[in-house]
C-alpha positions as a printed Julia matrix, in Angstrom:
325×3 Matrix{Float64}:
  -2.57  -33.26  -24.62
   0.38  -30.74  -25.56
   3.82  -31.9   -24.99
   5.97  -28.95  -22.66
   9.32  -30.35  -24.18
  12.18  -27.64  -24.1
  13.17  -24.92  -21.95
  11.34  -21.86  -21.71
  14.12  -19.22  -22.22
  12.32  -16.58  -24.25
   8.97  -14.71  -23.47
   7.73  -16.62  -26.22
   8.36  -20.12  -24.99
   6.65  -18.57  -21.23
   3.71  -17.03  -22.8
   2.99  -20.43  -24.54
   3.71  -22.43  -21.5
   1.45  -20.07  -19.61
  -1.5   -20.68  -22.15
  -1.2   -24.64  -21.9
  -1.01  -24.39  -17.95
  -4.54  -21.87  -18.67
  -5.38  -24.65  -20.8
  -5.26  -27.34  -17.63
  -2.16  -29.09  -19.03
  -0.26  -30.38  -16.02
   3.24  -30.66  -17.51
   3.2   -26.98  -18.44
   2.01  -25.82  -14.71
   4.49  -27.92  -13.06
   7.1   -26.56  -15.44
   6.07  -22.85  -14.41
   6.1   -23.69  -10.47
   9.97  -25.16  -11.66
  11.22  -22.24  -12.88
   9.89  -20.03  -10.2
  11.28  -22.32   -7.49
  14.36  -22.53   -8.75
  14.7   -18.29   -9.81
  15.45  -19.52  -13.39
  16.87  -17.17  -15.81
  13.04  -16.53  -17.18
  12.08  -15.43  -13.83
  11.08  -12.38  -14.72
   9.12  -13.12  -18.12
   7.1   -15.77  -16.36
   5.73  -13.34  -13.58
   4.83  -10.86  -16.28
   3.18  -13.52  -18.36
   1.14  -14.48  -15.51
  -0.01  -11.34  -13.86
  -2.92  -10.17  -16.04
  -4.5   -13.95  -14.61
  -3.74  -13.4   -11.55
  -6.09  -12.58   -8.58
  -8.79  -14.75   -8.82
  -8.1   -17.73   -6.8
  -9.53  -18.25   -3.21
  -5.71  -18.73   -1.3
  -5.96  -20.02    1.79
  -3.14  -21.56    4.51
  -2.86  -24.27    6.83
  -0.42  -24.42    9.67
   0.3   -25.88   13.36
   2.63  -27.85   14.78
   3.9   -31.48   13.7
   1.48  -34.53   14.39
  -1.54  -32.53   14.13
  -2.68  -33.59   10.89
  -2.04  -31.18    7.83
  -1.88  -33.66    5.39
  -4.67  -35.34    6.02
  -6.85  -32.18    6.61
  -5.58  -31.11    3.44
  -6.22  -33.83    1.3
  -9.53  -33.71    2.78
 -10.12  -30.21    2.29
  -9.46  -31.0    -1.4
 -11.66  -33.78   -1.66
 -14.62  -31.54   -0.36
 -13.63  -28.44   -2.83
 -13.78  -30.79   -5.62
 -17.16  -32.18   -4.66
 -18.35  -29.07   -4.65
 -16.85  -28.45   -8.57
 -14.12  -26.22   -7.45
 -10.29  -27.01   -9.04
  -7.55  -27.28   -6.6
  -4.11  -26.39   -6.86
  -2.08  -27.79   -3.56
   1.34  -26.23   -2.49
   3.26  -28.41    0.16
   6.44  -27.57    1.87
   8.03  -29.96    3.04
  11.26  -29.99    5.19
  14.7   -30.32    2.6
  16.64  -33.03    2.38
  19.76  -32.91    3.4
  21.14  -34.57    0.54
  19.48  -33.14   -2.45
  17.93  -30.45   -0.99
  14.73  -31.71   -2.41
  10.94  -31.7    -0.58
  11.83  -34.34    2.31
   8.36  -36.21    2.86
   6.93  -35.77   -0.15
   3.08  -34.94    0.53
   2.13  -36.06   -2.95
   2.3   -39.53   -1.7
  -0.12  -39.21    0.97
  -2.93  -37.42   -1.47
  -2.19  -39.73   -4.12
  -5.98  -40.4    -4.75
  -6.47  -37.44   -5.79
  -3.03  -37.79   -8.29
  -5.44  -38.78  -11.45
  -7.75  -35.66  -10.78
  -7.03  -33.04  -14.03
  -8.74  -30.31  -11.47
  -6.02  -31.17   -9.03
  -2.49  -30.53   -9.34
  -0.13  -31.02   -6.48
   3.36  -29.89   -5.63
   5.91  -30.68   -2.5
   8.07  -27.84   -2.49
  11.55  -27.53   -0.27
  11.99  -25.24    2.24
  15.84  -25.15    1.61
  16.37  -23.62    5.26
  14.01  -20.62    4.51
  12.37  -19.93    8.1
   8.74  -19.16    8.41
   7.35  -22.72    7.82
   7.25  -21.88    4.01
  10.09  -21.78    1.02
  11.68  -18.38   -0.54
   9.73  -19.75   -4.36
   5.59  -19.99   -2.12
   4.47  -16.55   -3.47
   5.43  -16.79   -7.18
   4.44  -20.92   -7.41
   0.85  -19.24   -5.49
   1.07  -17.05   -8.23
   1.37  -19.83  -10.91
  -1.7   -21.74   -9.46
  -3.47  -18.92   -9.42
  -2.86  -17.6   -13.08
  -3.42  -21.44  -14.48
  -7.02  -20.46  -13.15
  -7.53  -22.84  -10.31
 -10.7   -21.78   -8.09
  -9.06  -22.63   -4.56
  -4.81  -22.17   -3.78
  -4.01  -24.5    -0.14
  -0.83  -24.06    0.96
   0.6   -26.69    3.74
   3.04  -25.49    5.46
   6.01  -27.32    7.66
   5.18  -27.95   11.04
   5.83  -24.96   12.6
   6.2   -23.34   16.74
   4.25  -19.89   17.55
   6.83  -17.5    15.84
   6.78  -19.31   12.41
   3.76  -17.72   10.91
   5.12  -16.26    6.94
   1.57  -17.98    5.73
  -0.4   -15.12    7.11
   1.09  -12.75    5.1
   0.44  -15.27    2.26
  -3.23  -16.29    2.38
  -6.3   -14.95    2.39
  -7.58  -17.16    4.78
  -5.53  -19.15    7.57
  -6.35  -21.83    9.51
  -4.32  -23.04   11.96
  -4.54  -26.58   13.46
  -4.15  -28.33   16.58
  -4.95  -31.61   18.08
  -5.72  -32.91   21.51
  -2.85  -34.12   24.0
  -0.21  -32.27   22.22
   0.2   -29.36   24.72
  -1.61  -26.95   22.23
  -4.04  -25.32   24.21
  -1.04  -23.87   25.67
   0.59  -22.99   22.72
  -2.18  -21.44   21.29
  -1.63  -18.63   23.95
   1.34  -17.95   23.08
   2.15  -14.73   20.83
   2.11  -14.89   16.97
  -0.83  -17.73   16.86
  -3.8   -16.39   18.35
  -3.06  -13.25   15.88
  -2.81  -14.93   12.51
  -5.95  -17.87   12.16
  -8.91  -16.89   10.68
 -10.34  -20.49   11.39
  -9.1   -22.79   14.3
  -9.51  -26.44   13.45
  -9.44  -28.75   16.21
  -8.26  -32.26   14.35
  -8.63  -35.66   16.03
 -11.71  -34.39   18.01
 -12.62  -38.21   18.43
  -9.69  -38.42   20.85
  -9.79  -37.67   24.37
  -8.79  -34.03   25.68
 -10.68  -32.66   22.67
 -12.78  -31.06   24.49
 -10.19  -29.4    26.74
  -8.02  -28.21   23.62
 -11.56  -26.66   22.28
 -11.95  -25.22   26.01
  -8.27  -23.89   26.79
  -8.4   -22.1    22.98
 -11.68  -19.89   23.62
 -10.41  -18.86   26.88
  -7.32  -17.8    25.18
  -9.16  -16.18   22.57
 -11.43  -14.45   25.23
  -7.58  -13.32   27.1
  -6.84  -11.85   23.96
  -9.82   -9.35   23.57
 -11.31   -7.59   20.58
 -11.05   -9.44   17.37
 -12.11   -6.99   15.34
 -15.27   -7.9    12.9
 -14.35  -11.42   12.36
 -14.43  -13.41   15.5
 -12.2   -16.85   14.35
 -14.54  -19.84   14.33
 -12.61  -23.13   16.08
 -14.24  -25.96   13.85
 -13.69  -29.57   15.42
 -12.81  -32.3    12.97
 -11.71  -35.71   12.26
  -9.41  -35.43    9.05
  -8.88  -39.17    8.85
 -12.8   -39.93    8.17
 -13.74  -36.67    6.89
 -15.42  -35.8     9.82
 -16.35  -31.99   10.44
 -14.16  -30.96    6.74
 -17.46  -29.65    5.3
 -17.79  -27.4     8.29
 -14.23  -26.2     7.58
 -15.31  -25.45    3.81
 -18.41  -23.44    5.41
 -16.08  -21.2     7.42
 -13.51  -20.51    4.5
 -16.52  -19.44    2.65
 -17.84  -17.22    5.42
 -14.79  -15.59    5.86
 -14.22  -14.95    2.44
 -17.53  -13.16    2.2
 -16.42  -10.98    4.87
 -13.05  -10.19    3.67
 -15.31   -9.22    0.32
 -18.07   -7.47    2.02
 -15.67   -5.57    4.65
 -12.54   -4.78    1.82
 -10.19   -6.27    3.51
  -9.5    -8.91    1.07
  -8.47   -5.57   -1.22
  -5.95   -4.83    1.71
  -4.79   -8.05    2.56
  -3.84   -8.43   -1.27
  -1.91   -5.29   -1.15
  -0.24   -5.93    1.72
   0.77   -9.1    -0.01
   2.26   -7.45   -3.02
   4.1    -5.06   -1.04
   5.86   -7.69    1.21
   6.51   -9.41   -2.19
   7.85   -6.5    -3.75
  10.15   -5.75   -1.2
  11.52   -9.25   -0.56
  12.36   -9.09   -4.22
  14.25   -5.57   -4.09
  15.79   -6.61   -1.07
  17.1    -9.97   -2.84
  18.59   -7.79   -5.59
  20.33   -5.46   -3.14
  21.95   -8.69   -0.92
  23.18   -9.58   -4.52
  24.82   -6.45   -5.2
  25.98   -6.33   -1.54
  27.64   -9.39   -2.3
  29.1    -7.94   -5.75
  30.66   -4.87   -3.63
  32.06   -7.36   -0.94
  34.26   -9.15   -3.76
  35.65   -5.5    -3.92
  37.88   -3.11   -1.89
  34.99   -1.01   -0.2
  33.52   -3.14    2.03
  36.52   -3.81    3.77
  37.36   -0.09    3.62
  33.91    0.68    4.8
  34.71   -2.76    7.95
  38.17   -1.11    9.18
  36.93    2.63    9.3
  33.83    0.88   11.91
  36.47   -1.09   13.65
  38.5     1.96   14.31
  36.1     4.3    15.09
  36.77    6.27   12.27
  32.93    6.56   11.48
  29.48    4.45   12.51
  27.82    1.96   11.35
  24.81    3.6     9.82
  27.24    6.42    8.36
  28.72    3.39    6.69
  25.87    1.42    6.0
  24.75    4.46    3.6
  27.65    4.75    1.99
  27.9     1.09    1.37
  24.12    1.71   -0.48
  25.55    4.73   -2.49
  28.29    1.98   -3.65
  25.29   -0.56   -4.76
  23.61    2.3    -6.21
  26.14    2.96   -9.19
């Protein structure tokens, strides 16, 4: 196995780490999803590096509220992909630690049999306070997965409420769980979840109320009218045992053929990059913002609002035509 030993600092050093991680050498992927997390100073060469490889991989999200069994229905899901020969690369974001701002719980530890696997790889990530259930570094470490070549991208999100839902505009596919005597048949009506799962998984379907939950979310769905041509399945499962998971590999595949066979995976990818693209111009302009606030014209710009001596938009564009030079 190739040794990834020193820093990658020059597009040299990335393109060869990016050939070992194509190569299925963990240290060189986990490098790669390092520098991206952390917005090293090779940012930039290691997204171009990775792009012509990019694409390919089957990305799919997993979300819901604490207690109702990601981790387990994710280290499930990957036992199943791998059965069926598929390679699995497993983002999990984990709350931060206070302390060192590292991944809190650490869901490595609770998929740890699959920790030998070379066609696993597995990664807690921090949030680091970014909102959404995800962390700012998910779409370029999704991109790093996905240029290594791994078949199948999960990405386990933080337990989240309704109005957390950045993995939509992340995966192709999104499941979102819930669980029996948690109060999420009533949370599922709420706006912002019944509009991003392409699959419903009802875990710990063994315990009582399952039935209910199952009940309470098609007469939500039913509320909520047209669906368009994909009508989300709700699959009932038992994580723990493995119970139902290959039923929850059928319906990813399904919906993957339709998002193939409608186009809409060609949108869905677009609308990805865009979001992407933005987030990353808008980065750059906070950071210039912040440049012109060490200045004079900010404060200019502040005390000519405060007065009255011209509005906040008036100012807002001149503040841009500052950034702009």
């Amino acid at each position: 196995m190739i040794s990834v030993r020193r820093a990658a600092t020059t597009a040299a050093d990335v393109g060869e780490l990016v050939a070992q991680a194509r190569d299925g050498v963990p240290r060189a992927v986990a490098r790669l999803v390092s520098m991206v997390e952390n917005a090293g100073p090779a940012l930039r060469e290691v997204a171009a590096a990775l792009a012509p490889h990019t694409g390919r991989a089957c990305v799919v999200g997993l979300t819901g509220s604490p207690g109702v069994g990601k981790s387990t229905s994710t280290n499930a899901l990957v036992g199943a992909l791998r059965a069926r020969g598929k390679t699995v690369g497993v983002l999990a974001v984990d709350p931060s630690s206070p302390f060192s701002g590292g991944a809190l719980l650490g869901d490595r530890i609770r998929m740890e049999q699959h920790a030998t696997d070379p066609g696993v790889f597995i990664r807690s990530m921090a949030s680091r306070g970014h909102l959404g259930g995800l962390s700012w570094g998910t779409p370029q470490a999704i991109r790093v997965l996905d240029g290594a070549g791994f078949d199948v991208v999960l990405v386990e999100t933080v337990g989240v409420g309704q109005a957390e839902i950045e993995i939509a505009s992340l995966a192709d596919t999104t499941i979102v769980l819930l669980a029996p005597g948690m109060g999420d048949g009533i949370q599922a009506a709420k706006a912002g979840i019944l509009e991003i799962a392409d699959v419903y998984v009802v875990n710990k379907a063994d315990r009582a109320g399952a039935a209910t939950t199952v009940r309470d979310l098609r007469g939500a769905l039913a509320l909520a009218g047209e669906h368009g041509p994909w009508r989300p399945p709700i699959v009932k499962t038992v994580a723990a045992r493995g119970e139902g998971i290959d039923d929850v590999v059928a319906a990813i595949d399904a919906h993957r053929d339709h998002l193939e066979r409608t186009g809409e995976l060609r949108d869905r990818r677009r609308l990805r990059a865009a979001r992407e693209i933005e987030a990353i111009a808008v980065a750059a302009l906070r950071a210039r913002i912040g440049e012109v606030r060490g200045g004079a014209a900010l404060d200019t710009l502040a005390e000519q609002v405060a007065t009255g001596a011209a509005d906040p938009f008036t100012a807002a564009d001149r503040l841009l035509a500052e950034t702009s030079n």
